[in-house]
N, C-alpha and C positions, 0 to 999 in steps of 0.2 A: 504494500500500500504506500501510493507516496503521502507526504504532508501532505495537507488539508488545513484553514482557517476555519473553524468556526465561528457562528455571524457575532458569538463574543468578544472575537478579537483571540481568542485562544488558538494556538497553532498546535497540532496534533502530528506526530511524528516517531518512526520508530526509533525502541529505548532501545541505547548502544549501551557501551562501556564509558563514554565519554561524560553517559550521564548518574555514573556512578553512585558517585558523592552524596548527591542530591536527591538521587531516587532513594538511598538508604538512609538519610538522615528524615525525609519523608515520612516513610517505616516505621524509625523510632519513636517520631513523633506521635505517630498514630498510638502506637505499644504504650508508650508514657501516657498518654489518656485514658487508657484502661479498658476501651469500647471498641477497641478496633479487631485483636487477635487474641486468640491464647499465648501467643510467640511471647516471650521477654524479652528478646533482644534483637535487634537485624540480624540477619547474616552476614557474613564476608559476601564481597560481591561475588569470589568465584563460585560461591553455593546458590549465589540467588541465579548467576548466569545457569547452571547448570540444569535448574530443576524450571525453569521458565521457558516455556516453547517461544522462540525467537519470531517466530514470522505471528505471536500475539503476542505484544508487549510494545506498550507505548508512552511515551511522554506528554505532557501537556506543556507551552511552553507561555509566556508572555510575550510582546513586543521587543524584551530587550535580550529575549533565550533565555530568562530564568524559567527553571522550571518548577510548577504549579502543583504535579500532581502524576504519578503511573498508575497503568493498570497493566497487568501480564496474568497468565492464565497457566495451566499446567495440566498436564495428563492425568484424568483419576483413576490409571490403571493399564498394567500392560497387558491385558487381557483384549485379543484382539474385539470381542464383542462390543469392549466401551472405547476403542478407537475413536469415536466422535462425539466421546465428553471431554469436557476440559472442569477445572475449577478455578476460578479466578479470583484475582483479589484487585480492589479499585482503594488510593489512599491520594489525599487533597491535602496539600501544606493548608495548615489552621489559618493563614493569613490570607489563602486562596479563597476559601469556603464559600459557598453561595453565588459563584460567579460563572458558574454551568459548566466547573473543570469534569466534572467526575463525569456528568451527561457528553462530555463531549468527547473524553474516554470510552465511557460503555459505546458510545456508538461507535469509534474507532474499530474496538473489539469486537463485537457484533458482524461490523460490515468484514474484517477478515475470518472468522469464525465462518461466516455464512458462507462466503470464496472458498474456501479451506473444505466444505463439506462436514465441518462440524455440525451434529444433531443438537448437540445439549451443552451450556453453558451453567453452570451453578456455584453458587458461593452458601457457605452459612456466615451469619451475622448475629451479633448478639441483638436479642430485642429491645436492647438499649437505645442502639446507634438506631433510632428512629431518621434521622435525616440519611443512611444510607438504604437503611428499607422501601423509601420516599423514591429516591433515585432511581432506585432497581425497578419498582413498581413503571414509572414512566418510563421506563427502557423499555421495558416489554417483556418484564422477569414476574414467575406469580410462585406469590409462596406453597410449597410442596406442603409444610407441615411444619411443628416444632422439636425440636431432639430432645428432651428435658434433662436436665444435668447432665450431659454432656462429656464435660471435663469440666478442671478445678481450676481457678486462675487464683493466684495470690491466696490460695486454699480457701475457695468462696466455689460450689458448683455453681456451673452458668449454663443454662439455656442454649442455643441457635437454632437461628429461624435459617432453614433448608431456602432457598431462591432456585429457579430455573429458568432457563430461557432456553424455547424450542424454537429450531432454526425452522420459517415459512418457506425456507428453501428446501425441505427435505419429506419428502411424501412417505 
């Protein structure tokens, strides 16, 4: 996919190496809020390069190339039957927030997913993160269900809410 402007002014572009730094102090920031992942900590980039399928994974940028926000997706399985599910994760620097990074992300993902022949896009989300529930909803994501206690964050069990997104390309 090449870049793409969104009518925000947000520039949409595939995540390299260059955007390293940035995309994982992103990460962090979302972890340090508490509503984002189970994760504690980022990874080193060559974990996050390794485990993120390359041709889904994208930057959001501003006017000046800072960047706003990524979204990358990941295989849920080497089981050739789920070959065209992915699980993704979508994270907005808190300074970005509100200004259509993360929608202009999911559609990124979405429109290569769909190319790609991907069936099924899914994330779990805590039912906290009401404003990324919000997002996914207007993507075209509908929630599957609830997983109840799930796993422990900070030793407190948590919830996720299952999302889906079924590609209209695939009969």
């Amino acid at each position: 996919m090449s870049s793409a402007e969104d009518p925000t002014g947000v520039l949409v572009v595939p995540l390299t190496e260059e955007h390293a730094e940035h995309v994982l102090a992103i990460y962090q920031a979302g972890i340090d809020e508490g509503d984002a992942t189970f994760e504690t900590a980022a990874p080193t980039w060559e974990a996050f390069d390794a485990a993120k399928l390359r041709e889904h994974r994208f930057v959001a940028l501003d006017a000046t190339g800072t960047v706003l926000g990524w979204v990358a997706a990941a295989p849920v399985s080497d089981r050739c039957a789920y070959a065209g599910v992915v699980e993704h994760s979508v994270y907005v620097h808190p300074a970005a927030r509100g200004r259509g990074v993360a929608s202009a992300l999911l559609k990124a993902l979405t429109e290569s997913t769909d190319a790609a022949g991907v069936w099924t896009v899914q994330s779990g989300i805590f039912p906290e993160n009401a404003p990324s529930l919000a997002v996914h909803r207007r993507a075209g994501f509908r929630v599957i269900g609830v997983r109840e206690r799930i796993g422990r964050h900070h030793g407190v069990w948590r919830d996720v809410v299952l999302v889906e997104r079924r590609s209209p390309a695939i009969v």
